[in-house]
Structure formats: structure tokens, C-alpha cells
N, C-alpha and C positions, 0 to 999 in steps of 0.2 A: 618300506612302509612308513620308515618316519618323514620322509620327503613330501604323502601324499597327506598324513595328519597334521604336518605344518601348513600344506596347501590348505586344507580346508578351515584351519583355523583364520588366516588372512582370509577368506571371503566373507566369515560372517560380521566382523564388522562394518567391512563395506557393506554388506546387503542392510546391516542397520544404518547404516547412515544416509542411502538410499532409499532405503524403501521408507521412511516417515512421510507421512502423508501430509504434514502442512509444507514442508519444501516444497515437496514433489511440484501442488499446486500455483508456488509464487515462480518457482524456478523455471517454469516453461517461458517466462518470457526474456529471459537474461540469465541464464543457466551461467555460464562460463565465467563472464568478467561481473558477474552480481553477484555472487555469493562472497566473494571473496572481498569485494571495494563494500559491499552493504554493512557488512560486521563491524566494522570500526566504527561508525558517525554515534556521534552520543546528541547528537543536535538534527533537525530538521528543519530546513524552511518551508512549510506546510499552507497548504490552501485547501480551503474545504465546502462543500456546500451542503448546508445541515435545511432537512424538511421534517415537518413532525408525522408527516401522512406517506406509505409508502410509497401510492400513487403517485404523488407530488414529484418525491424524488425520482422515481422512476422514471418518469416524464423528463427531469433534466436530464439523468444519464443519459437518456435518448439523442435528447438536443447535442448532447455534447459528443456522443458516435458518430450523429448526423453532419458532426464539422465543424460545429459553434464551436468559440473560444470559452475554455475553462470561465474565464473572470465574467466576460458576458450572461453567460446562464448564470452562475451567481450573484449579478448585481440581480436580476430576472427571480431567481427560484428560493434565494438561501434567504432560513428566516431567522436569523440572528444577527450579532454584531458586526461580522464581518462581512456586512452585504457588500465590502470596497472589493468586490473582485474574488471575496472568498480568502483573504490570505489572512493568516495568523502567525506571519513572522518566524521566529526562529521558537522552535520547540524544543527544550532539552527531553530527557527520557525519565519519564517520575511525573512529569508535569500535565499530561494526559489520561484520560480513561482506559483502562486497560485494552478493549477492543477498540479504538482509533489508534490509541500508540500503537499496535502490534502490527495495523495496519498500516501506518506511515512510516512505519519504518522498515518495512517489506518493501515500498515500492521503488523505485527506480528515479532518477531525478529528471523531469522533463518541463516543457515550455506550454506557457495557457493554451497556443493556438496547436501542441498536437502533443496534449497530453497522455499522460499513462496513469489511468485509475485504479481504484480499487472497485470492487463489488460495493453495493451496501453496506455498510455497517451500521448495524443497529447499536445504540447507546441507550441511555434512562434519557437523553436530550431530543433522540428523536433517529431518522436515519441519515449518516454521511457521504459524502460522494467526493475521496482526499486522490488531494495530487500531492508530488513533493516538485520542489521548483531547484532545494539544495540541501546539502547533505554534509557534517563537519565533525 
């Protein structure tokens, strides 16, 4: 009996570590080698394309499913400072609003012409549409 009460004591951590619901959601796209290389960066090199209307944004994500280059739709859609392509350089952690950092730094590091985004994120600036380009 105490073989099967130590058995089931080891499962239920796992099943908590498991079963959280905001993993669950980023991890289906890089399960394996992302969980583990994403935890260490305290820096991002982040590009983003900020609209105030969700429409708007909605509109670019499309463009940017449909094959466009990241930095293209952003010089096009993004309505802030960084219309050069959407990029904002190197991001430390602190330096961001809590739902863009939580989001940039979930994602995976990839290139303008076959980016890996995020969802919307909505901020008080408006809604984002963030790539990461690098990660340190």
C-alpha cells in the first residue's frame, strides 16, 4: 500500500503543472524545446503593430496569415512610433505593460517574412499584434 500512496502523490504535481491553463494554450506550438530555452531570456527583441480600432488590427493580422511580411503590414497598419517595420528593439522585462510583456515573452523567436504571433492584445494604447525576432 505504501508503494501505491507514493504513486499517487507523484502524479498530482504533475497534473498541476499540466494542467494550468495559460501553458497549456502558448505550449501547443513549441511544447518541447520552448518551455525550457523561453524561461531564461530577460530581454526581447520585439516588433509589434499597435491599432486603436479592433477592426483595424484585425484586418492586419489577416494580411499577415495571408503571407505579407510582418514589417510590411506595419509600416501599412501600425499607428505609432514604430511604423519602421513595427520593431522596438531590445525589451528588457519591467519595461513593458503587463499584457504585451506576458505576451512577448511567451512567444517564440521567428523572422518578419514567417512570423509566429500572438493573439490581440489589448492594452490602455490600444490593440497589439507582437512577434519576437530574439531572445537573451
Amino acid at each position: 500500500m505504501g508503494k501505491k500512496q507514493s504513486g499517487s502523490a507523484e502524479k498530482k504535481p504533475a497534473e498541476k503543472k499540466g494542467g494550468n491553463p495559460k501553458n497549456a494554450d502558448k505550449g501547443d506550438q513549441s511544447e518541447g524545446k520552448g518551455k525550457s530555452g523561453l524561461k531564461a531570456a530577460t530581454a526581447v527583441n520585439v516588433r509589434h503593430i499597435l491599432c486603436e480600432k479592433h477592426s483595424r488590427a484585425t484586418e492586419a493580422l489577416q494580411k499577415i496569415q495571408e503571407g505579407q511580411r510582418f514589417d510590411k503590414v506595419a509600416q501599412e497598419y501600425s499607428e505609432d512610433k514604430a511604423k519602421a517595420g513595427g520593431s522596438l528593439g531590445w525589451m528588457v522585462r519591467g519595461s513593458m505593460v503587463g499584457a504585451f510583456q506576458d505576451a512577448a515573452f511567451a512567444l517564440t523567436p521567428s523572422t518578419v517574412d514567417k512570423p509566429i504571433l500572438s493573439s490581440l492584445v489589448k492594452t490602455n494604447f490600444g490593440y497589439h499584434i507582437i512577434m519576437v525576432e530574439g531572445r537573451r
